[in-house]
N, CA, C and O of each residue as an XYZ file, in Angstrom:
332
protein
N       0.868     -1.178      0.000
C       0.000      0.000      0.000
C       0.906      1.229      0.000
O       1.798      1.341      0.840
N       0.655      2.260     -1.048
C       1.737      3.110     -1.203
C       0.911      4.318     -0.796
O      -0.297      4.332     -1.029
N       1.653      5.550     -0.069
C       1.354      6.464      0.452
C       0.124      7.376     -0.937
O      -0.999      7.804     -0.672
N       0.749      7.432     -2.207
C       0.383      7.759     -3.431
C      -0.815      7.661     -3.508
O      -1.219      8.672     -4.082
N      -1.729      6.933     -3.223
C      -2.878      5.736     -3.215
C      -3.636      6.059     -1.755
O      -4.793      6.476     -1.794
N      -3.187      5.925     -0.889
C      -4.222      5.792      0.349
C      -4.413      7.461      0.206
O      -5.559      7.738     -0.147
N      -3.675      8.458      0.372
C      -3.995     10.212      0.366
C      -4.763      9.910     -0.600
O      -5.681     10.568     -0.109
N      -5.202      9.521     -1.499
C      -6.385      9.632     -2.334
C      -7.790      8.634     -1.726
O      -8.759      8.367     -2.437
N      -7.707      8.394     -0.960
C      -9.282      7.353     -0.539
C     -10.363      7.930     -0.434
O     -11.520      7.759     -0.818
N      -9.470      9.065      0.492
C     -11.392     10.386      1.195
C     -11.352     10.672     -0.213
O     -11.909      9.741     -0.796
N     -10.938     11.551     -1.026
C     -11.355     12.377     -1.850
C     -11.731     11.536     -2.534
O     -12.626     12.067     -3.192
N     -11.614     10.211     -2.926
C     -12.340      9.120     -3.497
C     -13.875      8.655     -2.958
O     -14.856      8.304     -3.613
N     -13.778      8.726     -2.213
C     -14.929      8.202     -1.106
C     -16.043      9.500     -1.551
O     -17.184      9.334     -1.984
N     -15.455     10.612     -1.344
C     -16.374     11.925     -1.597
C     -16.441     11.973     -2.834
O     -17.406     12.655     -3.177
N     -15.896     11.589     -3.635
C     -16.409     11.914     -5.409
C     -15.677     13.219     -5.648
O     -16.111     14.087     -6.405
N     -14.193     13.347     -4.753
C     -13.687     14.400     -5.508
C     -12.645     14.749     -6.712
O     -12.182     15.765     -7.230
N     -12.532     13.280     -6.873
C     -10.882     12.742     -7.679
C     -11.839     13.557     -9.080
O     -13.059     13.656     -9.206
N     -10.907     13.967     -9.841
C     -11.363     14.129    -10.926
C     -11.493     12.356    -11.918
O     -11.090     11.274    -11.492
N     -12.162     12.619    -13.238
C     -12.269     11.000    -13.732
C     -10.884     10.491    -14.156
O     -10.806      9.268    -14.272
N     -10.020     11.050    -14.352
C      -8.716     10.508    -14.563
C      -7.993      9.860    -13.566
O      -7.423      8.807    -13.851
N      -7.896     10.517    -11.959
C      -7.562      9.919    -11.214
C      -8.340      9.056    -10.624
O      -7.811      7.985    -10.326
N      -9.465      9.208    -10.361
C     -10.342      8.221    -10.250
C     -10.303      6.822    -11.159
O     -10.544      5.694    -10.728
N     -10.021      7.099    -12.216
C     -10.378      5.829    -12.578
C      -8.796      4.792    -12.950
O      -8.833      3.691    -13.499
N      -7.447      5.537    -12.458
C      -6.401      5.485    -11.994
C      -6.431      4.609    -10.520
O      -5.762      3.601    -10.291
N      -7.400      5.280     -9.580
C      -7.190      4.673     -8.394
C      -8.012      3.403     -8.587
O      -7.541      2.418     -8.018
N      -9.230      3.205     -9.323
C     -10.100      2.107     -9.232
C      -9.139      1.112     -9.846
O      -9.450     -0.034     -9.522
N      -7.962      1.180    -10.707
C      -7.235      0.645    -11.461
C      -6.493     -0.553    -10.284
O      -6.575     -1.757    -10.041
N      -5.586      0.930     -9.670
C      -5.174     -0.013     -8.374
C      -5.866     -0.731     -7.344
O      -5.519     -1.846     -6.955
N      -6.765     -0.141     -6.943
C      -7.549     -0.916     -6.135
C      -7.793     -2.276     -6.529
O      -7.721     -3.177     -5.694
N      -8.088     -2.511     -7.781
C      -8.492     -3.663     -8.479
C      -7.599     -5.327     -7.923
O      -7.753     -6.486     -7.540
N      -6.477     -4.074     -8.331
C      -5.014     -5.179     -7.604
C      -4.251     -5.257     -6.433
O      -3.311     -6.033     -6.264
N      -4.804     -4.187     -5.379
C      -4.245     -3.987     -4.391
C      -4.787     -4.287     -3.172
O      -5.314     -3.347     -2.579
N      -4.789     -5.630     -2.521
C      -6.046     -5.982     -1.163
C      -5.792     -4.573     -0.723
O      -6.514     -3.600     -0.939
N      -4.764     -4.607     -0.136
C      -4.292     -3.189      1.148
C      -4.892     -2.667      1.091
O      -5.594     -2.568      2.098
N      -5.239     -1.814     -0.097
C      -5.432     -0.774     -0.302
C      -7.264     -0.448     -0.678
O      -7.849      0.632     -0.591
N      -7.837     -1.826     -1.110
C      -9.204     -2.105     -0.930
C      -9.675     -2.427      0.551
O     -10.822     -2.277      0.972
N      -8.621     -2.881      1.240
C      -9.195     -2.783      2.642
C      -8.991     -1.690      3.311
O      -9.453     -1.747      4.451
N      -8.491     -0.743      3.048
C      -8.355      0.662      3.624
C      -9.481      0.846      3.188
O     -10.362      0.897      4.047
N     -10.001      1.056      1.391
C     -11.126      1.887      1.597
C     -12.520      1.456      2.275
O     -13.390      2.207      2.717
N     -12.500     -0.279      2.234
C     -13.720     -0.826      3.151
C     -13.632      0.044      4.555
O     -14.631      0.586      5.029
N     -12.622      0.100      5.028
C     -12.457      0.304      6.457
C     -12.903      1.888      6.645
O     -13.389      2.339      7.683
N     -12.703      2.470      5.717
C     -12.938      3.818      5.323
C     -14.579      4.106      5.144
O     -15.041      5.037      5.804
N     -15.123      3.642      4.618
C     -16.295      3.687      4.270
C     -17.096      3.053      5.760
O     -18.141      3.513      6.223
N     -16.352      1.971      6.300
C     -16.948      1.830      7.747
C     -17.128      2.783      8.265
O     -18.304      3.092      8.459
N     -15.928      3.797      8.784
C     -16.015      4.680      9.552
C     -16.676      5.881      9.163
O     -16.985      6.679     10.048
N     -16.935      6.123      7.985
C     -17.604      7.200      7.560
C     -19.159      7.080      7.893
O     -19.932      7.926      8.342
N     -19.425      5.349      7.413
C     -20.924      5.126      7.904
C     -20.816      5.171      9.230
O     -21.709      5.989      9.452
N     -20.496      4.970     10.003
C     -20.532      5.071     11.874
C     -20.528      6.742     12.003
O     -21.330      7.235     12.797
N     -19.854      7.411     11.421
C     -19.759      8.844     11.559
C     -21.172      9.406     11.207
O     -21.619      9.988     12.195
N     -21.850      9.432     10.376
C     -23.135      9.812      9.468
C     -24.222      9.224     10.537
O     -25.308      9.803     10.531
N     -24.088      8.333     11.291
C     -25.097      7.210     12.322
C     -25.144      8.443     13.186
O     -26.264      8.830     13.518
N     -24.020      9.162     13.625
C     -23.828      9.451     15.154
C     -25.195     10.593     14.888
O     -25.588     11.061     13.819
N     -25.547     10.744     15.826
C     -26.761     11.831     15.721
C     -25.584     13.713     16.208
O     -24.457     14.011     16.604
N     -26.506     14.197     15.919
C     -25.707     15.791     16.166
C     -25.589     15.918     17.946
O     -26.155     15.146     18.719
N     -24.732     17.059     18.345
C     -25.179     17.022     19.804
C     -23.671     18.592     20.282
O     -22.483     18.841     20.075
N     -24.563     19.017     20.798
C     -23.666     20.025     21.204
C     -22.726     19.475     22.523
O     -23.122     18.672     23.368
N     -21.257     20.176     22.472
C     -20.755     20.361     23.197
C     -20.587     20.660     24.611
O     -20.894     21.739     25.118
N     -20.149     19.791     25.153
C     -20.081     19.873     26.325
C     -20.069     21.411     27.549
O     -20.399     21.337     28.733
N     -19.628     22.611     26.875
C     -18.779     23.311     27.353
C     -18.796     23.968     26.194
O     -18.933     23.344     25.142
N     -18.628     25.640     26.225
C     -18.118     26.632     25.565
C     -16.614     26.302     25.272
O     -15.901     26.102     26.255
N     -16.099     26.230     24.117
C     -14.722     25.921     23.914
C     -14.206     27.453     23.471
O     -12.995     27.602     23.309
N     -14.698     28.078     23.363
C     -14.197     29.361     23.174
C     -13.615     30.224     23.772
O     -12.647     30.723     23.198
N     -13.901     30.609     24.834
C     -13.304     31.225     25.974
C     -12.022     31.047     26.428
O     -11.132     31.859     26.679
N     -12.084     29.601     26.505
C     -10.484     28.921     26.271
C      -9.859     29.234     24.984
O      -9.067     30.154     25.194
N      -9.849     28.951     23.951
C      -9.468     29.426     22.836
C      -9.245     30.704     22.770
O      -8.070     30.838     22.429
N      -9.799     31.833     22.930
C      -9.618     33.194     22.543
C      -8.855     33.850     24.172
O      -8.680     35.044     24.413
N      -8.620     33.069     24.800
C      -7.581     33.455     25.822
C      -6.145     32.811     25.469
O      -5.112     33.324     25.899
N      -6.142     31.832     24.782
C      -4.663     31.015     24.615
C      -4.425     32.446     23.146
O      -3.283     32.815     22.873
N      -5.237     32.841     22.653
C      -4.720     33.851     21.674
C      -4.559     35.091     21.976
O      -3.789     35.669     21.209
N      -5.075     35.840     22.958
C      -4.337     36.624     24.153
C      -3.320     37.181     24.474
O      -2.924     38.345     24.538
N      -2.578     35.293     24.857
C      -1.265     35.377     25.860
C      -0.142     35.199     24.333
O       1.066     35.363     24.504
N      -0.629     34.896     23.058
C       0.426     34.816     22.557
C       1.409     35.668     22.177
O       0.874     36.686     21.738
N       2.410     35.729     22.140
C       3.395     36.697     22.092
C       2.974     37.784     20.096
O       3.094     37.388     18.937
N       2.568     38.950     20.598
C       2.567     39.953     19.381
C       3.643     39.178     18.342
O       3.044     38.463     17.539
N       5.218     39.173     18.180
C       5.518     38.380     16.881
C       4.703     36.953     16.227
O       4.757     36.612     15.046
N       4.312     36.583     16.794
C       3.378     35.604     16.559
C       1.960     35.687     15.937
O       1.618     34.647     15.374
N       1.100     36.657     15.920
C       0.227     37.366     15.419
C       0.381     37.397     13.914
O       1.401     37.714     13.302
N      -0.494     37.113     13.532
C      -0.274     37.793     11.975
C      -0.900     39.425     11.910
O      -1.628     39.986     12.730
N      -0.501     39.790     11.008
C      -0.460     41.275     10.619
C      -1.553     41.598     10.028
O      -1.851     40.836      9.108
N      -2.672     42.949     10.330
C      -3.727     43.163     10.007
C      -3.829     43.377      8.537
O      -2.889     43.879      7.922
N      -5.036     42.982      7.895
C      -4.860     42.963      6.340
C      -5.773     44.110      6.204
O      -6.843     44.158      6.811
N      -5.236     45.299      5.181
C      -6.182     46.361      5.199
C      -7.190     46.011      4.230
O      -7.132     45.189      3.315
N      -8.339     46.954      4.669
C      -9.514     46.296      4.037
C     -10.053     47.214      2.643
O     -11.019     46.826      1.985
């Protein structure tokens, strides 16, 4: 299973490969268990993901977040973009 090949599964899975690579990857797949069992395994987890029902968060995560950006040191900041 080559790195080449699996970075292409999601965007496979989603229908984003264009038809050239797409039909490039279906090529390999054809011949590659590995790499057909990645995308089974892939498609598992996507269906378990889609199952989960919605549900808010535990906790405001924000507050935390926009304080860790705060304390960060000004060089670190990116620079205001004029509008």
């Amino acid at each position: 299973m080559g790195d080449r090949w699996t970075d292409q599964l999601s965007d496979y899975l989603d229908g984003e490969l264009d038809a050239a690579h797409g039909e490039a990857l279906e090529a390999h797949l054809r011949q590659c268990a590995e790499c057909s069992a990645a995308l089974e395994e892939l498609r598992r987890v996507v269906g378990r993901a889609q199952a989960l029902e919605p549900r808010e968060p535990d906790q405001d995560l924000w507050a935390g977040i926009a304080a860790r950006i705060r304390n960060l040191p000004q060089e670190t900041m990116p620079s205001a973009v004029p509008a």
